[in-house]
N, C-alpha and C positions, 0 to 999 in steps of 0.2 A: 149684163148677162141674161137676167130675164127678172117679173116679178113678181113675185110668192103672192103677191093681191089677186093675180090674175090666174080665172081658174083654168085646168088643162083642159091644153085643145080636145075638141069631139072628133075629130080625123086626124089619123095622119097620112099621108099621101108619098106611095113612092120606098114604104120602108117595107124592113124585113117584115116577117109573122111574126116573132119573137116581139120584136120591139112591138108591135102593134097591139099584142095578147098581153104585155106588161101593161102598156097605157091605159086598157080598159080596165085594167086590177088596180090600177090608182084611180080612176073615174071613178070607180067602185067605190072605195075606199074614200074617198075625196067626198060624194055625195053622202054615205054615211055618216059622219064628221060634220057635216053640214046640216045636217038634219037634227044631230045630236046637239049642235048649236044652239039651232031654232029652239030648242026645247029647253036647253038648261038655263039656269037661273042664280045658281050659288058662283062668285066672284071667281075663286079657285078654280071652278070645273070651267066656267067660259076660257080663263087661260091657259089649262091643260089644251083644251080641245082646238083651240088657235092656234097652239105649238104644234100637233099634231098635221093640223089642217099646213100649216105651214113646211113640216117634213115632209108631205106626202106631196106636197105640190114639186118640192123639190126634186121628189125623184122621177117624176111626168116629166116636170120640164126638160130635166138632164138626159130625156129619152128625144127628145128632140133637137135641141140647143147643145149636147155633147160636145166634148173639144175635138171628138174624131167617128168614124164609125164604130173601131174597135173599143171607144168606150162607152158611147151608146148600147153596142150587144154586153158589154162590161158590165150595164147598169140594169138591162132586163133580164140577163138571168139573176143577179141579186133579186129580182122584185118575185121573178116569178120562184124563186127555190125557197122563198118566205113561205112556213105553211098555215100562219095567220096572219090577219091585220096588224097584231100586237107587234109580229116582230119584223112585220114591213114600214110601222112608223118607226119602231129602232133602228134601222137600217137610213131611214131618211135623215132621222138624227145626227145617225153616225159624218153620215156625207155635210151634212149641215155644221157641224163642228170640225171637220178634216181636211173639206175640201172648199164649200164655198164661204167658211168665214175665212179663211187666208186669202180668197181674192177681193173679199171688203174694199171698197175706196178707203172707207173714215182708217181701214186698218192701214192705210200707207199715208207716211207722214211724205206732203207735197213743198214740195222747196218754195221758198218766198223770193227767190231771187236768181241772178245769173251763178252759177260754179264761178268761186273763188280761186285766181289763179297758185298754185301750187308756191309756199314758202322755198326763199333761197337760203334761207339761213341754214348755219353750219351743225345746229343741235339737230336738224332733221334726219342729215343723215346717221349720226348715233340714235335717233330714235327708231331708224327702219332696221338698222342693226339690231336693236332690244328686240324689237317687234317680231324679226326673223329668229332670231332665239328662240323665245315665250312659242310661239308656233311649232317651230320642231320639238318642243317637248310636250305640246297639248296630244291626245290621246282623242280617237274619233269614240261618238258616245256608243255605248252598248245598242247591239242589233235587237234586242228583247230581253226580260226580265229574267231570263236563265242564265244568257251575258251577264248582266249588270249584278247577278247573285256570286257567278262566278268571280268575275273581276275585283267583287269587294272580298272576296274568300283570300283570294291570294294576296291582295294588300294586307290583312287581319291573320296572316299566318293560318289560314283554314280553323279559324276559330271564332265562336260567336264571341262580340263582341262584349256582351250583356253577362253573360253565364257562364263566358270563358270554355264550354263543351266543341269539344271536336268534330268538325264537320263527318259524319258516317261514309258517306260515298268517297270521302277520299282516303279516309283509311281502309276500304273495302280496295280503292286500286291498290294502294300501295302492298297490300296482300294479295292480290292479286300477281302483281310485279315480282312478288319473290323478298321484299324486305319485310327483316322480322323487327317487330314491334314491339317496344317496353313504354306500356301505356297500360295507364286504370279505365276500361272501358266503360265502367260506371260516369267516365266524365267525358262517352262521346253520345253526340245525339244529331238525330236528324234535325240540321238549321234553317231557320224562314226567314226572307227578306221582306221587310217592310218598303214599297214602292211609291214615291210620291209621285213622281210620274207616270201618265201611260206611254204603251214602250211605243207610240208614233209618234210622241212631240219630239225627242229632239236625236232621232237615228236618222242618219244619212242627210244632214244639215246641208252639204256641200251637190245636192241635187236640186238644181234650179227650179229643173221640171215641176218639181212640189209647190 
């Protein structure tokens, strides 16, 4: 794909302005970081600033090397609507954990050998049957963390799990709705989801594209 050692190009030839006026704000940015280099000394800050230097190359290169044009202009207005460095290297990060560590070689496990031709045996096909089951009952993961808040609300009877208090906004519809309510409101309370995940690792699994 391209690599993070190597620094961005000083031309690019043939592109939009946009993309052209991002690359020199990563040039920017990229020389700064490299200066800060030269200069530091303490163990920690050499490898902040290599991470850095490493993010922001990221986001030069993908202005170049893109999968298409529409995500090239995709990736300079991100650079260019950043209104400092700080959150033009976050941005590099972000890309750097979302997008180019999914296409890692070391991350795809490489077959040692020819495809094994397909088992005749009779437990198989009872196993495609399980299989077909187990599938029609799995549930696509939550679109984001208001999903994923929702969806546990309604398995948990709209009640926090922990303190047993009643989710607020759904008793606000259900008054809303016209049904009258025999409840101690002393035991309802606005509820918070605790998220292990962030809401782009495992939404919309069945899009290859990603």
């Amino acid at each position: 794909m391209f690599n993070t050692q190597q620094p961005l190009p000083s031309i690019l030839t043939n592109q939009p302005s946009e993309i052209v006026e991002a690359m020199r704000r990563c040039r920017k940015v990229e020389a700064a970081i490299t200066r800060d280099l030269e200069k530091a000394t303490a163990r920690r800050e050499v490898a902040t600033l290599k991470q850095n230097l490493v993010d922001v190359r990221i986001l030069g290169h993908l202005l170049s090397v893109g999968p298409s044009e529409v995500a090239k202009l995709h990736v300079a207005q991100t650079i260019t609507s950043c209104e400092d460095d700080g959150l033009l290297i976050k941005q590099g990060c972000f890309y750097n954990q979302h997008f180019v560590r999914t296409l890692n070689k070391s991350s795809v496990l490489k077959a040692k050998g020819p495809t094994p031709e397909p088992s005749r045996h009779l437990s198989i096909s009872i196993f495609n049957e399980t299989q077909a089951l187990v599938v029609q009952d799995l549930k696509p993961s939550p679109r984001d963390h208001r999903h994923a808040k929702s969806s546990d609300l309604r398995r948990d009877n709209q009640r926090c799990v922990i303190s047993g208090h009643v989710e607020t906004k759904y008793l606000e519809r259900q008054v809303a709705q016209g049904f009258t309510l025999n409840i101690n409101w002393k035991h309802v309370a606005q509820t918070e989801c605790s998220h292990v995940f962030s809401e782009s690792t495992n939404w919309d699994l069945r899009n290859y594209a990603k």
